[in-house]
GUNUZA-35686 format. One record per residue (C-alpha): residue number from 0; residue in three letters; x, y, z. Coordinates in steps of 0.2 Angstrom, whole numbers, plus 5000, padded with zeros to 4 digits. Layout:
<pts>
<pt num="NUM" residu="ALA" x="X" y="Y" z="Z"/>
...
</pts>
This chain:
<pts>
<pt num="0" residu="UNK" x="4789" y="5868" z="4881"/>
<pt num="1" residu="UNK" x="4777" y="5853" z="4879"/>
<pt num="2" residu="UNK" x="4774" y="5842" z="4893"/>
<pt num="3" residu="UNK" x="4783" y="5827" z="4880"/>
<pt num="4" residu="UNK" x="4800" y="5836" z="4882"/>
<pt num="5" residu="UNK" x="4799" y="5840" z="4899"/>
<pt num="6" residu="UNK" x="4795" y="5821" z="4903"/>
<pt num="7" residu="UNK" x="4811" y="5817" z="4893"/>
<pt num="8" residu="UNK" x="4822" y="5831" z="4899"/>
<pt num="9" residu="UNK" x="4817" y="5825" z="4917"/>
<pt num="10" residu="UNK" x="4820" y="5806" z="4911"/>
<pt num="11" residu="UNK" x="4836" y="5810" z="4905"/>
<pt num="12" residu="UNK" x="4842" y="5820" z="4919"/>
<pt num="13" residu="UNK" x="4839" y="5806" z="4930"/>
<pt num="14" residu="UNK" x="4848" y="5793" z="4921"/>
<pt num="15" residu="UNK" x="4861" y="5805" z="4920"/>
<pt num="16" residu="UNK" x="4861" y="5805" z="4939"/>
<pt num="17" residu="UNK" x="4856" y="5788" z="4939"/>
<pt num="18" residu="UNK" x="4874" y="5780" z="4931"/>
<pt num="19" residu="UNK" x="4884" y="5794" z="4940"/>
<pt num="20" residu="UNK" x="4878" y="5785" z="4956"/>
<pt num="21" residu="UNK" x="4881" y="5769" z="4950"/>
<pt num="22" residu="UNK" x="4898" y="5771" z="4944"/>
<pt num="23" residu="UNK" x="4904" y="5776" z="4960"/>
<pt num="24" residu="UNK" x="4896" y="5764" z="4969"/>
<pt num="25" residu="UNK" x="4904" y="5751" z="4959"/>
<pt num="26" residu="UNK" x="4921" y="5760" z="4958"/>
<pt num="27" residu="UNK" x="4921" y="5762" z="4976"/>
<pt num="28" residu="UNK" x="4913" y="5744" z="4983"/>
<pt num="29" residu="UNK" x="4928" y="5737" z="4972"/>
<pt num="30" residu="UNK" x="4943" y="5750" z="4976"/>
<pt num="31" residu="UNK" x="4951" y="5752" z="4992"/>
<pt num="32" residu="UNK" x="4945" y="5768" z="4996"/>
<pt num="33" residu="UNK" x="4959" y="5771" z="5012"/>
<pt num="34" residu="UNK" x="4972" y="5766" z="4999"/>
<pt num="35" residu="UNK" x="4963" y="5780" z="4988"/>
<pt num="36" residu="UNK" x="4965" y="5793" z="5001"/>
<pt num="37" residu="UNK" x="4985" y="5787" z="5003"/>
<pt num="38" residu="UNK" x="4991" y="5788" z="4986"/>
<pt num="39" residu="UNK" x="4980" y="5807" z="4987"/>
<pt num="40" residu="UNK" x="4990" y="5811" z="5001"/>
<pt num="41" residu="UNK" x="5006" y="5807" z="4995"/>
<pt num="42" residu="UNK" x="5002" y="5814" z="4978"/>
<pt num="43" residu="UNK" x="5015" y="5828" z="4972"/>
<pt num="44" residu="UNK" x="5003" y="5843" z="4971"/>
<pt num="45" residu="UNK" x="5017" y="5856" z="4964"/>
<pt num="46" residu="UNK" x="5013" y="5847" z="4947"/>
<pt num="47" residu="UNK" x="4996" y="5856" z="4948"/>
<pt num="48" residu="UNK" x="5004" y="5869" z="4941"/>
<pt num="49" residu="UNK" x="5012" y="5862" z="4924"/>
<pt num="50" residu="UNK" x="4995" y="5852" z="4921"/>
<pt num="51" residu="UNK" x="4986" y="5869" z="4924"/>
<pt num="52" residu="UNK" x="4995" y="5877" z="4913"/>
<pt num="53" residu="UNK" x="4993" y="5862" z="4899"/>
<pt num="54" residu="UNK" x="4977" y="5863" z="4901"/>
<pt num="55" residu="UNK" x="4975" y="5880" z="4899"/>
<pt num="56" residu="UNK" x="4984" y="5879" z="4883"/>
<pt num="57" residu="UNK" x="4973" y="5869" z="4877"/>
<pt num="58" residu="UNK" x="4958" y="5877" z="4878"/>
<pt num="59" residu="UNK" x="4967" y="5894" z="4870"/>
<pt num="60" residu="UNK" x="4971" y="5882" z="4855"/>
<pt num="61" residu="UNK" x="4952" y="5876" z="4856"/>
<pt num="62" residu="UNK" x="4946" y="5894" z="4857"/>
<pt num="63" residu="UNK" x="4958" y="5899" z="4843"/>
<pt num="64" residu="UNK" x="4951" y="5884" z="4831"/>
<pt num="65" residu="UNK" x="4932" y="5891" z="4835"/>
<pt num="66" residu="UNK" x="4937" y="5905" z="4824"/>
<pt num="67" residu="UNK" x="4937" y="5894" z="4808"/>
<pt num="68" residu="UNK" x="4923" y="5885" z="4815"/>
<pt num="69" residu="UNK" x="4914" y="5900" z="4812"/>
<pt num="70" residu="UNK" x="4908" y="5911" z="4797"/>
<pt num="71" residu="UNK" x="4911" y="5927" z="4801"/>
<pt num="72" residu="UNK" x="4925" y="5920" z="4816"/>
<pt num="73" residu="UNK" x="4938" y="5933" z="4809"/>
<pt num="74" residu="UNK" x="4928" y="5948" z="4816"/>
<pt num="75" residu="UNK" x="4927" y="5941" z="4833"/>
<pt num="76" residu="UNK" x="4938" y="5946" z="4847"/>
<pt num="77" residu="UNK" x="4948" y="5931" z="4853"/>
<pt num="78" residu="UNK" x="4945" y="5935" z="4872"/>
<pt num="79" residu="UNK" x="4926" y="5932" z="4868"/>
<pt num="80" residu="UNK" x="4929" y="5916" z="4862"/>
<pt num="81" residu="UNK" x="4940" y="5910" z="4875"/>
<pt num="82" residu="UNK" x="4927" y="5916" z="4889"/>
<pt num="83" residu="UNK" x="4915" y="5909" z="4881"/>
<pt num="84" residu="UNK" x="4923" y="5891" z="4879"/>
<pt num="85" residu="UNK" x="4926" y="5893" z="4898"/>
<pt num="86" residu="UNK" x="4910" y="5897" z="4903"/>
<pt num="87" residu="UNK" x="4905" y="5882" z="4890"/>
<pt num="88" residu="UNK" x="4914" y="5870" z="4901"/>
<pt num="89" residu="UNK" x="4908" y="5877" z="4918"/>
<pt num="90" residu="UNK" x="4890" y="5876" z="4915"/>
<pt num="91" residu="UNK" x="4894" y="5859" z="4910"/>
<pt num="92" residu="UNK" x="4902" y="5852" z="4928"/>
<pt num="93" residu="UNK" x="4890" y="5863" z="4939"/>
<pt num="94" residu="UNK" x="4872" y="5861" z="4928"/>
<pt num="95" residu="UNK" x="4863" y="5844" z="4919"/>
<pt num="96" residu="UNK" x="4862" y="5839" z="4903"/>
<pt num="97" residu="UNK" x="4878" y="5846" z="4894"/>
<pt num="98" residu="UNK" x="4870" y="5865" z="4896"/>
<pt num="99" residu="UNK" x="4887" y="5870" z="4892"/>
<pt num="100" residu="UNK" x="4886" y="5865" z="4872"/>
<pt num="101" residu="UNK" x="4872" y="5879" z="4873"/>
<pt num="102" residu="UNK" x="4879" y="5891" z="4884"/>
<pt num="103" residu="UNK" x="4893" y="5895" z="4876"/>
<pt num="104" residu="UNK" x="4884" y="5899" z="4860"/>
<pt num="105" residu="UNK" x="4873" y="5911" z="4870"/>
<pt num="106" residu="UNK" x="4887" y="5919" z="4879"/>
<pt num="107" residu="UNK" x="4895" y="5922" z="4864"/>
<pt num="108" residu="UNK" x="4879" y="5931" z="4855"/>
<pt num="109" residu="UNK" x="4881" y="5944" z="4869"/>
<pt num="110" residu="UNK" x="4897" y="5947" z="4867"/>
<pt num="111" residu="UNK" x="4899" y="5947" z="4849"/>
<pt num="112" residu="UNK" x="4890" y="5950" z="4833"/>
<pt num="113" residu="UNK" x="4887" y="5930" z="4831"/>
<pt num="114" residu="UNK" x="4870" y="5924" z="4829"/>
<pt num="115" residu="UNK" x="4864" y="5910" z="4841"/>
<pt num="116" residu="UNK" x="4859" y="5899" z="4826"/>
<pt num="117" residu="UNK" x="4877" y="5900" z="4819"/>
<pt num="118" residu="UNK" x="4888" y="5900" z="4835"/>
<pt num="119" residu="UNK" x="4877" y="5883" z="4841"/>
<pt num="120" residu="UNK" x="4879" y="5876" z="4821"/>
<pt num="121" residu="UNK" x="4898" y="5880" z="4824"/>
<pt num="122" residu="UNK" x="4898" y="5870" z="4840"/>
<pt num="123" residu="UNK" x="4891" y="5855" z="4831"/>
<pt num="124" residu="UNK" x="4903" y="5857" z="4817"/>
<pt num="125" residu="UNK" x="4917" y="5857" z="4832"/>
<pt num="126" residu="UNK" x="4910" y="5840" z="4839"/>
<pt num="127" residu="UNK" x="4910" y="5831" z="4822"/>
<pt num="128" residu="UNK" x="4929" y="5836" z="4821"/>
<pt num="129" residu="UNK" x="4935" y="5831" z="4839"/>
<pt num="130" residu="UNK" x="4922" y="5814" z="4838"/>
<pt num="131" residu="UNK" x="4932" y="5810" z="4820"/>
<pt num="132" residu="UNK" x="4951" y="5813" z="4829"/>
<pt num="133" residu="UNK" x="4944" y="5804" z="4844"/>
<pt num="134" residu="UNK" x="4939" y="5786" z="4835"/>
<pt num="135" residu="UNK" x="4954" y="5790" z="4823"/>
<pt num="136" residu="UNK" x="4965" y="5792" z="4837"/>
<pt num="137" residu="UNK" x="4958" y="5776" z="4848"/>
<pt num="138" residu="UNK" x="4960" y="5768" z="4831"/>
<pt num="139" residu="UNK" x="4979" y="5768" z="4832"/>
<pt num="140" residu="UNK" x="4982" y="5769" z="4849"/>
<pt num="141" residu="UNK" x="4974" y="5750" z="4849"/>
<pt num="142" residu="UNK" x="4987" y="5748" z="4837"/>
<pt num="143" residu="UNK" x="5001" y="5747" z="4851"/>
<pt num="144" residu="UNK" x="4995" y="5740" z="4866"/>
<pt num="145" residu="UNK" x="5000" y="5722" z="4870"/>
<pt num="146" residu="UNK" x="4988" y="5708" z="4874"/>
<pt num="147" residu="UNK" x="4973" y="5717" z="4865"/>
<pt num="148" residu="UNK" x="4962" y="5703" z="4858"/>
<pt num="149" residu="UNK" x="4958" y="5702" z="4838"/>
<pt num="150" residu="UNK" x="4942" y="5709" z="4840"/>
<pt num="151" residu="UNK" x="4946" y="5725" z="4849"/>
<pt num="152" residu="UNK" x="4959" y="5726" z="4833"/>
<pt num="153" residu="UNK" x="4943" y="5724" z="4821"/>
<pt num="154" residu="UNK" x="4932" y="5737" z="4831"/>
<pt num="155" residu="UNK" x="4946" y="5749" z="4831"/>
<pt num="156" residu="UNK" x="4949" y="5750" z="4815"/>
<pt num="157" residu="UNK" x="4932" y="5751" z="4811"/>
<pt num="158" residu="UNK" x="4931" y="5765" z="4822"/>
<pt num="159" residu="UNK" x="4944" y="5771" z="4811"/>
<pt num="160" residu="UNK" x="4932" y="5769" z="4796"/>
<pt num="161" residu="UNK" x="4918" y="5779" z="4804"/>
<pt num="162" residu="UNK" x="4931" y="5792" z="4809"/>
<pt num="163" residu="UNK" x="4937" y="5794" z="4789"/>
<pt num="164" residu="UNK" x="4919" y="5794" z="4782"/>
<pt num="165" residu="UNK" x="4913" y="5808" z="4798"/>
<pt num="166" residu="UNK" x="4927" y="5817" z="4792"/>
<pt num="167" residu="UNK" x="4923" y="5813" z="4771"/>
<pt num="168" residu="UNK" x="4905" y="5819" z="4772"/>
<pt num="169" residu="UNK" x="4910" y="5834" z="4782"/>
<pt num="170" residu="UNK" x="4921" y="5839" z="4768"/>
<pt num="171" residu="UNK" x="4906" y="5835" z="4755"/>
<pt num="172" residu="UNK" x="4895" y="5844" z="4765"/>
<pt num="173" residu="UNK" x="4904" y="5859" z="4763"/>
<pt num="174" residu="UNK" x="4907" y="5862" z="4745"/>
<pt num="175" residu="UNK" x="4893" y="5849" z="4736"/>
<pt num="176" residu="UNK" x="4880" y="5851" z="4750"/>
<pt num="177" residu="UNK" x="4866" y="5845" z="4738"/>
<pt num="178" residu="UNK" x="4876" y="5829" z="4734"/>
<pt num="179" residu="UNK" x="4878" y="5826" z="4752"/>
<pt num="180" residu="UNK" x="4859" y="5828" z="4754"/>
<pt num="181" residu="UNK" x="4855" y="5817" z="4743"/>
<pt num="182" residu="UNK" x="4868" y="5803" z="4749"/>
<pt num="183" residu="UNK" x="4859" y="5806" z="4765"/>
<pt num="184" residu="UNK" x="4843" y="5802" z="4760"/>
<pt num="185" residu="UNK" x="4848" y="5785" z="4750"/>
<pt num="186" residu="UNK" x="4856" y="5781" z="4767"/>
<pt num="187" residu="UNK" x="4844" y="5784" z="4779"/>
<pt num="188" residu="UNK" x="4831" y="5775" z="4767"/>
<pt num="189" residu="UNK" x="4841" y="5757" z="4769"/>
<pt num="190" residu="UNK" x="4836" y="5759" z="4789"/>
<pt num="191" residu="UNK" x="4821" y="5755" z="4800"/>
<pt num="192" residu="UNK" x="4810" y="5770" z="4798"/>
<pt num="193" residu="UNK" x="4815" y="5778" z="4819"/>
<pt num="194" residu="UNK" x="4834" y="5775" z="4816"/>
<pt num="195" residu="UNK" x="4832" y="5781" z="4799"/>
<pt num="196" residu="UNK" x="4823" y="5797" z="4804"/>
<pt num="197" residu="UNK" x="4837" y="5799" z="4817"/>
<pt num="198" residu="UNK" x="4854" y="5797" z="4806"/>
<pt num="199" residu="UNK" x="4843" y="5808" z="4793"/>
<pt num="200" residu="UNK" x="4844" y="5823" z="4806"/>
<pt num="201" residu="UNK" x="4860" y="5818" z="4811"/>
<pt num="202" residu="UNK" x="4868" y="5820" z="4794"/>
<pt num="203" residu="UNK" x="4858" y="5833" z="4791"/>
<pt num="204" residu="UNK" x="4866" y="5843" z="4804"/>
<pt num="205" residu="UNK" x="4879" y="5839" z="4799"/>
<pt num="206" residu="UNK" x="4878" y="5846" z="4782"/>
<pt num="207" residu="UNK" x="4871" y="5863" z="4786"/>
<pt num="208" residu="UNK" x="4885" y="5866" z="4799"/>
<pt num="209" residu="UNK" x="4899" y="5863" z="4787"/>
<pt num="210" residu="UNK" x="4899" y="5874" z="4776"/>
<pt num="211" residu="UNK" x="4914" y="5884" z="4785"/>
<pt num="212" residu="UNK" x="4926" y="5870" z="4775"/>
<pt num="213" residu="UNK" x="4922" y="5875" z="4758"/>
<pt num="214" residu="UNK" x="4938" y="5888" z="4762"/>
<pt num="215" residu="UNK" x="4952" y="5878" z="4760"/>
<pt num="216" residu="UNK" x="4962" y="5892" z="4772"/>
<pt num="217" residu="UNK" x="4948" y="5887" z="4785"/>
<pt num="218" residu="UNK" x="4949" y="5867" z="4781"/>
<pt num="219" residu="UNK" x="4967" y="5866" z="4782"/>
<pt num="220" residu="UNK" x="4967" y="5878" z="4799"/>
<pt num="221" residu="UNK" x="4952" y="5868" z="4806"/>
<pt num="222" residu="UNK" x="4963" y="5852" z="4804"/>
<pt num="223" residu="UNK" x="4978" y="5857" z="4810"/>
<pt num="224" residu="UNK" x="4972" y="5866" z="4825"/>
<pt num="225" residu="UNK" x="4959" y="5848" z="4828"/>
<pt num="226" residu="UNK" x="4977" y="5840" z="4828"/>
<pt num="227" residu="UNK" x="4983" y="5852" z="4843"/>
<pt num="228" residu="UNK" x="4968" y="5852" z="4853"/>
<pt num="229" residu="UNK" x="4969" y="5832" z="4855"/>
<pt num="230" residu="UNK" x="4988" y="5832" z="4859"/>
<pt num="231" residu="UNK" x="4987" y="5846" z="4871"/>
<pt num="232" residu="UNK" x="4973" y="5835" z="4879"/>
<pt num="233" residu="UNK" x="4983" y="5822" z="4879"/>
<pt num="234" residu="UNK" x="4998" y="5832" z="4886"/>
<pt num="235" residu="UNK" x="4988" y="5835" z="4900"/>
<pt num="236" residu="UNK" x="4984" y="5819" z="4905"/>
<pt num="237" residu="UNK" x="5003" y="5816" z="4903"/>
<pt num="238" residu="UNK" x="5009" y="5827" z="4914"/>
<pt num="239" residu="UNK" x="4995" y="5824" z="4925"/>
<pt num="240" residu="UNK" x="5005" y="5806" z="4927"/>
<pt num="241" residu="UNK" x="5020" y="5816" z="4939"/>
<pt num="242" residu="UNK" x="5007" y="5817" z="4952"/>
<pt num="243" residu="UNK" x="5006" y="5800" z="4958"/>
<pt num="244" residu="UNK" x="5021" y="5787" z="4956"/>
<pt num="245" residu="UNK" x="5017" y="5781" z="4938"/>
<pt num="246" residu="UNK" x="5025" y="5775" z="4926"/>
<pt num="247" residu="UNK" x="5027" y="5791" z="4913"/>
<pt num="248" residu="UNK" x="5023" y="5786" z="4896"/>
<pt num="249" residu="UNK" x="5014" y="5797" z="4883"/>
<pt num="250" residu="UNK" x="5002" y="5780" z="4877"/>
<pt num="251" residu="UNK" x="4996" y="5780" z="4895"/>
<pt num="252" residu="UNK" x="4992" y="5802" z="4893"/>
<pt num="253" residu="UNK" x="4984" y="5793" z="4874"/>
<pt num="254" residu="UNK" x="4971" y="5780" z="4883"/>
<pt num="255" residu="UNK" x="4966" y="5788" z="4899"/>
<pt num="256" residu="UNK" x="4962" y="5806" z="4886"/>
<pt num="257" residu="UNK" x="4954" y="5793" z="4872"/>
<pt num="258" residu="UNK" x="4943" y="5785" z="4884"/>
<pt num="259" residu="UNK" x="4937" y="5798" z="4894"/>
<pt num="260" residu="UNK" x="4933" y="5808" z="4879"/>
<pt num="261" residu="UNK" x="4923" y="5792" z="4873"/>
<pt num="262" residu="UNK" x="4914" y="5789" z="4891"/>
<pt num="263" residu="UNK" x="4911" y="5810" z="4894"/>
<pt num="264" residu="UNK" x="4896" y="5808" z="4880"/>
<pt num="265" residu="UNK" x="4886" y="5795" z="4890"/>
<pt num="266" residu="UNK" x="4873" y="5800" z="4901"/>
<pt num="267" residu="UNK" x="4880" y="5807" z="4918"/>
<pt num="268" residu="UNK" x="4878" y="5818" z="4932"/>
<pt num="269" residu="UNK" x="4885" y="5837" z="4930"/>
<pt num="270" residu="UNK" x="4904" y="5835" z="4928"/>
<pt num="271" residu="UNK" x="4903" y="5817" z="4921"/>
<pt num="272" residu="UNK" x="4907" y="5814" z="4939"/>
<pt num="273" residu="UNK" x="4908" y="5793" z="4940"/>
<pt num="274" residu="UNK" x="4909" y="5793" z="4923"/>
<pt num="275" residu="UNK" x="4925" y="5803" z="4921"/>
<pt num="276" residu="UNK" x="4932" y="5791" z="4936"/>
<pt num="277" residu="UNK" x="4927" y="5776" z="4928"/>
<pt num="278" residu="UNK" x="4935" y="5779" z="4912"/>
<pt num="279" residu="UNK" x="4951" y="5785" z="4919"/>
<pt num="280" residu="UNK" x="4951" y="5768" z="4928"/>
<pt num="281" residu="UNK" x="4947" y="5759" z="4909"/>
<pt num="282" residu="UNK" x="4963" y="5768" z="4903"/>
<pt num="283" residu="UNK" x="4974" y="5764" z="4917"/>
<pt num="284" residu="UNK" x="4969" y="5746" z="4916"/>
<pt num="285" residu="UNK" x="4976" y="5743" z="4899"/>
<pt num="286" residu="UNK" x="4994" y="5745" z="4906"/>
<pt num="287" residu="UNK" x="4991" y="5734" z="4921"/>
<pt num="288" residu="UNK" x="4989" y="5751" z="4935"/>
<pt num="289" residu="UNK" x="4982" y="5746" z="4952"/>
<pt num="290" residu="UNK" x="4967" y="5753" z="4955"/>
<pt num="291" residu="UNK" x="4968" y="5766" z="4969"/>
<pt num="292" residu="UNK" x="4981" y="5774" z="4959"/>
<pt num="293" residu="UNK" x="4970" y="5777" z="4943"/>
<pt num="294" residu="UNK" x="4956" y="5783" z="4954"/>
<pt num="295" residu="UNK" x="4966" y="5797" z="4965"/>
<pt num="296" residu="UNK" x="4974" y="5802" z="4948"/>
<pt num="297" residu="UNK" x="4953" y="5804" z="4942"/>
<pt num="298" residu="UNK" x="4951" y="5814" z="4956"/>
<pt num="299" residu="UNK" x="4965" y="5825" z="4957"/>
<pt num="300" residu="UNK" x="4963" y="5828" z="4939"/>
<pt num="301" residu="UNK" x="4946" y="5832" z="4939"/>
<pt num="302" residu="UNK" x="4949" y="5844" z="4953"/>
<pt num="303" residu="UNK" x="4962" y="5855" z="4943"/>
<pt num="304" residu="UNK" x="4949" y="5855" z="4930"/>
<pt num="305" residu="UNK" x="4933" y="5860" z="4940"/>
<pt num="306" residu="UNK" x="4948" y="5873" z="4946"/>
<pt num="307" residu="UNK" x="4951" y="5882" z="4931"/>
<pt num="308" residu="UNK" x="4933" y="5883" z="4927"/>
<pt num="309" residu="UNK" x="4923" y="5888" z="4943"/>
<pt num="310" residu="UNK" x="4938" y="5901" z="4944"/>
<pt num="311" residu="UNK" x="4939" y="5909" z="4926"/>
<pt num="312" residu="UNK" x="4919" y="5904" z="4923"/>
<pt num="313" residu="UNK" x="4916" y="5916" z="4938"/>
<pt num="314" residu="UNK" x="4926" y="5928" z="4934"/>
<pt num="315" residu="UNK" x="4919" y="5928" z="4917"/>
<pt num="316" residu="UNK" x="4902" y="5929" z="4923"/>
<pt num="317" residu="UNK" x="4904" y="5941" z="4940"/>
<pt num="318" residu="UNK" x="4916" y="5954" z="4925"/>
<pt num="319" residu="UNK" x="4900" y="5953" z="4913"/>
<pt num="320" residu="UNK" x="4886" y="5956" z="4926"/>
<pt num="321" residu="UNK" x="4879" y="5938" z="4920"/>
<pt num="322" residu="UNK" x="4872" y="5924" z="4930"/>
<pt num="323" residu="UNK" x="4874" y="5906" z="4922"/>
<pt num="324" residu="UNK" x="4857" y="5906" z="4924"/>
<pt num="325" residu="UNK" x="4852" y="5919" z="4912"/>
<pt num="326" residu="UNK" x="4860" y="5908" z="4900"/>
<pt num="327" residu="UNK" x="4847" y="5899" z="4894"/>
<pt num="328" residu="UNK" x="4839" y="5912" z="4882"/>
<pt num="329" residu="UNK" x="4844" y="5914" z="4866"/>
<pt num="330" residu="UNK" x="4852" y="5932" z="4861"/>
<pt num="331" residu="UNK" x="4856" y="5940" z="4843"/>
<pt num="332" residu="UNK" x="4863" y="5955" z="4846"/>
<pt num="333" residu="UNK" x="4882" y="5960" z="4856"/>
<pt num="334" residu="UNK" x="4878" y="5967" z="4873"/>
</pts>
């Protein structure tokens, strides 16, 4: 590893830590922290249980959708990829730098027959899809909140526009890959020669991780299944709402899971902590929720998620005769 990328790994850890800290700061200089602690306090913590259990499906149906994701998915064992997703998500709230989006690949090498190189390409495929629902999603939930100024409806709908052409070039990319290529190219060429470089790796990523849609059976399952992961996540958030006295409308399950999706890919500490806070607090804002409240329901929520995946995570891990750290190699053949 060459001095360069240590120096950035290390700068981008810091910022990470750096806006974590900030956020919180800020949250908690302008948000009664006593009325936090109240509203945690008098929160209904039986609804734990039906948010866990939400969330849990969710991930099943996010695990299930890794199957078309990848090429030879149908030989995997389901439990390998559902482990693995978990253990995905854990290294991402307890280690810097997103490690999960590479840890789950590696876990997956060892306990499958699936490469590194094509469980990490089907992660990247996995990411398009959900960024394209997100924007498509904030796209039309903009659409029915009151108030919202004419430029929030022009930036939503042209987020809409980004999410249809993610989702158009994806398609290209799996059955005219050299079309796509060449598209990319012309593109990239129209930009200053750093951004250009940039989108040109982007989209080329892009392309070589999409060949899994040139199945229709694969296309059609990976779309569907994209539909359920969001309104699961959504669900969540929903029936999250029973918690805390608020008011229990599925819009507000839309925003708070739209946003924080949206705000979770900034730079941040392990567990998008401040981040995740500050983002459920953007979400609540839109439908006029004081404050204390939104920030108790970020911090009972994010509990039930750290939850589920210290527990499972360690389980996996402690069942496998793994340490997370171990995860950081990468592994071609099944343990």
């Amino acid at each position: 590893m060459t001095q360069e990328v240590v120096t950035s790994k290390s700068f981008h850890k810091l910022l990470g830590i750096g806006v974590s800290i900030a956020l919180l700061v800020g949250l908690f200089w302008f948000v009664d922290l006593s009325e936090v602690l109240v509203h945690m306090k008098e929160a209904e913590l039986w609804v734990c249980l039906p948010a866990l259990a939400v969330l849990i499906v969710h991930f099943l149906i996010r695990s299930y959708r890794w199957k078309f994701l990848l090429a030879q998915g149908e030989s995997v064992p389901y439990r390998a990829l559902f482990d693995s997703v978990l253990v995905g998500c854990l290294a991402n709230f307890v280690l810097p730098l997103r490690a999960g989006e590479f840890v789950r690949p590696l876990l997956l090498a060892r306990k499958s027959e699936v490469s590194f190189a094509a469980g990490f390409a089907s992660v990247v495929t996995e990411r398009f899809f959900d960024l394209a629902a997100v924007l498509f999603f904030f796209a039309i939930m903009v659409q029915f909140l009151p108030g919202v100024p004419d430029w929030v409806y022009t930036g939503a709908w042209s987020l809409g526009i980004v999410a249809l052409f993610i989702l158009g070039f994806i398609l290209l990319g799996g059955v005219a890959p050299d079309v796509a290529k060449s598209i990319n190219r012309k593109i990239s060429a129209y930009f200053p020669e750093r951004f250009g470089t940039r989108l040109h790796l982007f989209l080329e990523d892009l392309i070589s991780s999409a060949q899994v849609v040139a199945q229709p059976k694969n296309l059609i399952a990976i779309l569907v299944l994209t539909l359920l992961v969001w309104l699961s996540s959504f669900c969540f958030f929903y029936v999250s709402l029973l918690l805390l006295d608020l008011p229990m409308r599925f819009g507000i399950g839309i925003a708070v899971g739209v946003i924080v999706a949206l705000a979770v890919a900034a730079p941040s500490a392990p567990g998008f902590v401040g981040v995740y806070q500050a983002a459920c607090l953007a979400g609540f804002s839109l439908f006029s929720v004081d404050e204390s409240s939104a920030v108790a329901y970020s911090i009972l929520t994010h509990v039930i998620q750290y939850a589920l995946f210290l527990v499972y995570g360690t389980y996996v891990l402690s069942r496998s005769g793994i340490k997370l750290g171990q995860l950081r190699k990468p592994v071609v053949t099944a343990s």
